[in-house]
N, C-alpha and C positions, 0 to 999 in steps of 0.2 A: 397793661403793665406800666408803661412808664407814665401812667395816671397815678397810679398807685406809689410809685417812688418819687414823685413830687411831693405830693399830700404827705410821706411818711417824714422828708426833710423840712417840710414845714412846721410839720407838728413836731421836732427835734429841734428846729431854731423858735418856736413859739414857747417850748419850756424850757429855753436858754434865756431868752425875754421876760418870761413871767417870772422865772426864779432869779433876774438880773446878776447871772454867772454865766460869765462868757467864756468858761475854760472846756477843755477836750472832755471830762468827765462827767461837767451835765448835757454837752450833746448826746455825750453815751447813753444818760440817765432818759435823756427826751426823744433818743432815737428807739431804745427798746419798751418804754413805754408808747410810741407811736405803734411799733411791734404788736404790741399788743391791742394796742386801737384798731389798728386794720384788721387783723383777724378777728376782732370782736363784729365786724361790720363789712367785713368778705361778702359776705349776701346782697350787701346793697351797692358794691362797685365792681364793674365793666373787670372781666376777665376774672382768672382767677388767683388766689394769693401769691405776688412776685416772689415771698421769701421761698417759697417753696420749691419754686425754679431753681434757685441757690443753691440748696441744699441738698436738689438733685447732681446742678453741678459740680459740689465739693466731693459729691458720692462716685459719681464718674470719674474724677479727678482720684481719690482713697482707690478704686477699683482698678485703673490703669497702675498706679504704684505697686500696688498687691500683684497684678498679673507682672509687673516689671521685674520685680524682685524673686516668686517664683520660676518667671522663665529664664530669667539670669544664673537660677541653681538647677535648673534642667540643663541649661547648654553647658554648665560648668564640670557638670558629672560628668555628660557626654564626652567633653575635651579631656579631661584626664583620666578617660575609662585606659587600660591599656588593649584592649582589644575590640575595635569597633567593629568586627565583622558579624553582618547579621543583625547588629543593634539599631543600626539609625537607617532608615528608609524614607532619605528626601522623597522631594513630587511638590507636583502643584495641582492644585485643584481648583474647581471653579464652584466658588462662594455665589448663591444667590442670594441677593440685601431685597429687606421689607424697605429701605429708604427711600425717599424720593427726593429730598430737595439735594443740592448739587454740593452744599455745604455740609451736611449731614454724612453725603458718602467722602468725601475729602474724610472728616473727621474721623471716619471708620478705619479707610484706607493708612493713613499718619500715624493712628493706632498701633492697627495691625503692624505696622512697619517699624514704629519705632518700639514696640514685644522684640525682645531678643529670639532670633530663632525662625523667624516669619517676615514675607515681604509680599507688598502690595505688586503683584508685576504687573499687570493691566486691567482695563475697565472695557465692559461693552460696549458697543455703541448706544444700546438703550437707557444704559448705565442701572442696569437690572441683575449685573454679573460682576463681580471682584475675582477677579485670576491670582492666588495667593501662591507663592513656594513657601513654604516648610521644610526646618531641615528632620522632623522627624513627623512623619503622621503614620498611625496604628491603625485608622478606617480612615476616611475622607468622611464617611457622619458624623463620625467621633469630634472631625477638627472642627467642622461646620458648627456642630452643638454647640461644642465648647464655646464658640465667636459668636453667634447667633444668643447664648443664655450669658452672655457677660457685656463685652462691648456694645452691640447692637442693641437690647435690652437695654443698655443703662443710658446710649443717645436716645431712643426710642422717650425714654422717662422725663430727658430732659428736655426734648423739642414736642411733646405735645400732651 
């Protein structure tokens, strides 16, 4: 990868040189035509396409907003319901993660924590377990899925 985004800022400042304009819009013009060189030629260089890492990232980044913003209108219900009895049923459960590297589960962990409604409380020793509270879970599958088919899933996308 960071073969690939060498080669891609050279071919960005080589059509700022051949087109002798040095301004921000033909980097632009020579970075997204490099863009397209690399993918044309993915087959022939070491790993695979960096932009794609990106765009996974942006996506992780798009789907944490989405869950922020949903679960900001879940707790806001809950707060102004006038009768909570019976409605919200905190707990905590123990999350098992497909993760392995130690940065990966942090990322998980920060997530979960920084979702309104949900907190990271401890890790196992093998660090093979996330001990989450929630302030409202309906199954303990349920919450699992939901964490396991969104966050986990979309690190998962973007580390390998």
């Amino acid at each position: 990868m960071p073969f690939q985004i060498i080669i891609h800022l050279i071919i960005a400042f080589m059509w700022m040189l051949l087109n002798e304009s040095y301004t921000g819009s033909s980097f632009i013009a020579g970075y997204l035509i490099g863009a397209v060189l690399l993918f044309l030629m993915r087959r022939f260089l070491p790993g695979s396409f960096y932009l794609r890492r990106l765009f996974m990232v942006l996506g992780l980044i798009i789907l944490f907003i989405k869950e922020l913003i949903l679960s900001n209108i879940d707790i806001v219900k809950l707060v102004y319901k006038p009768r909570l009895k019976g409605k919200v049923e905190p707990g905590i459960f123990a999350y098992p993660t497909e993760l392995k590297k130690e940065w990966e589960i942090a990322l998980l962990a920060n997530l979960i924590t920084l979702t309104p409604g949900t907190l990271s409380v401890a890790l196992s020793d093998d660090h093979s377990i996330i001990y989450i509270h929630a302030m409202h879970i309906d199954t303990e599958e349920e919450a699992i899925q939901s964490i396991k088919n969104t966050f986990e899933k979309a690190i998962l996308e973007v580390t390998r």
